[in-house]
TIKOL-234544 format. One line per 10 residues: number of its first residue (from 1); their letters; for each residue x, y, z of C-alpha. Coordinates in steps of 0.02 Angstrom, whole numbers, plus 50000, padded with zeros to 5 digits. Layout:
<atoms>
NUM	A	X Y Z  ...
</atoms>
This chain:
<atoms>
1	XXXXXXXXXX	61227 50322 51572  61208 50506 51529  61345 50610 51644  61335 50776 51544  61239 50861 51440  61234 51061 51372  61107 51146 51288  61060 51305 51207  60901 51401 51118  60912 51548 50977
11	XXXXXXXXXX	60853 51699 50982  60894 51812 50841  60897 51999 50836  60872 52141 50706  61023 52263 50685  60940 52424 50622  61036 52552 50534  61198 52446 50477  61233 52430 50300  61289 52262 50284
21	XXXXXXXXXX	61231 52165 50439  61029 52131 50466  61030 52013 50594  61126 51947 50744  61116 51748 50771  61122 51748 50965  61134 51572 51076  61063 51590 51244  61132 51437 51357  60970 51368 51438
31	XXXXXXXXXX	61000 51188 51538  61187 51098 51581  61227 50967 51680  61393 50924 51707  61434 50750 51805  61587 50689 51754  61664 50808 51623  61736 50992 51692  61621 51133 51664  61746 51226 51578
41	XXXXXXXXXX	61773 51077 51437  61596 51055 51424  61563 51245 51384  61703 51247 51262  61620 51112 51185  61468 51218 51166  61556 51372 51099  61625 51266 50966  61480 51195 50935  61385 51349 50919
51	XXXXXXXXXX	61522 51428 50804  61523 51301 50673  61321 51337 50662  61341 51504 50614  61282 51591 50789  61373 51769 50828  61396 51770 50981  61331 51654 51144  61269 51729 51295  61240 51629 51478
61	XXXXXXXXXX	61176 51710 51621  61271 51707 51800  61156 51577 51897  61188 51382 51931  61357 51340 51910  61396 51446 51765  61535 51530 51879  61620 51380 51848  61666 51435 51681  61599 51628 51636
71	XXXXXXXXXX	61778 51709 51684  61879 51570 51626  61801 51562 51462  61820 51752 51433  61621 51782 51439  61605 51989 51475  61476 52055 51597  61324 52134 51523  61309 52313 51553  61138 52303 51649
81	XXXXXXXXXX	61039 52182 51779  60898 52064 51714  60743 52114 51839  60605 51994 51849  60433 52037 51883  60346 51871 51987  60167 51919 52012  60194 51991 52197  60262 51835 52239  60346 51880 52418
91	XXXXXXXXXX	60564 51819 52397  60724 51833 52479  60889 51909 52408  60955 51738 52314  61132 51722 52269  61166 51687 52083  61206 51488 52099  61060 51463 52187  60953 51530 52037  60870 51384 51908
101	XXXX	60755 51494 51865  60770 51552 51666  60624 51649 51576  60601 51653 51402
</atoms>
């Protein structure tokens, strides 16, 4: 029986101008589900894991249950709000952890 299960996608960025560093390995958490193990432990789990694959730094947006963990697990707020353009699709004000929607 599967209770949890994390996941994550790359998406790696050019750093212009820098004399030793070309590129920044980024994680972007995509799809968790957490049944039976704490959210924090399970995230932990994914930091690690992400660390000993070489990624710089792991980012997770504030939606689902990710405010289970963001603060605890020291994640900063970005410095801007993610705006999504849905084809004049007509939509409430949603609050973040009722949000499964991630774009790509």
């Amino acid at each position: 029986m599967l209770t949890n299960f994390v996941s994550y996608y790359t998406l790696p960025s050019t750093v212009m101008h820098h004399p030793t560093y070309k590129s920044l390995k980024a994680a972007y958490s995509f799809y968790n589900v957490s049944s039976a193990t704490p959210w924090k432990v399970l995230m932990k789990d994914a930091l690690v894991t992400a660390k000993n694959s070489d990624y710089d730094v792991f980012n997770a947006l504030d939606l689902m249950e990710n405010s289970e963990f963001l603060e605890e697990l020291k994640f900063g707020q970005g410095d801007g709000n993610l705006q999504y353009y849905l084809y004049n699709w007509r939509c409430p004000k949603m609050v973040p952890q009722k949000v499964g929607l991630v774009l790509q």
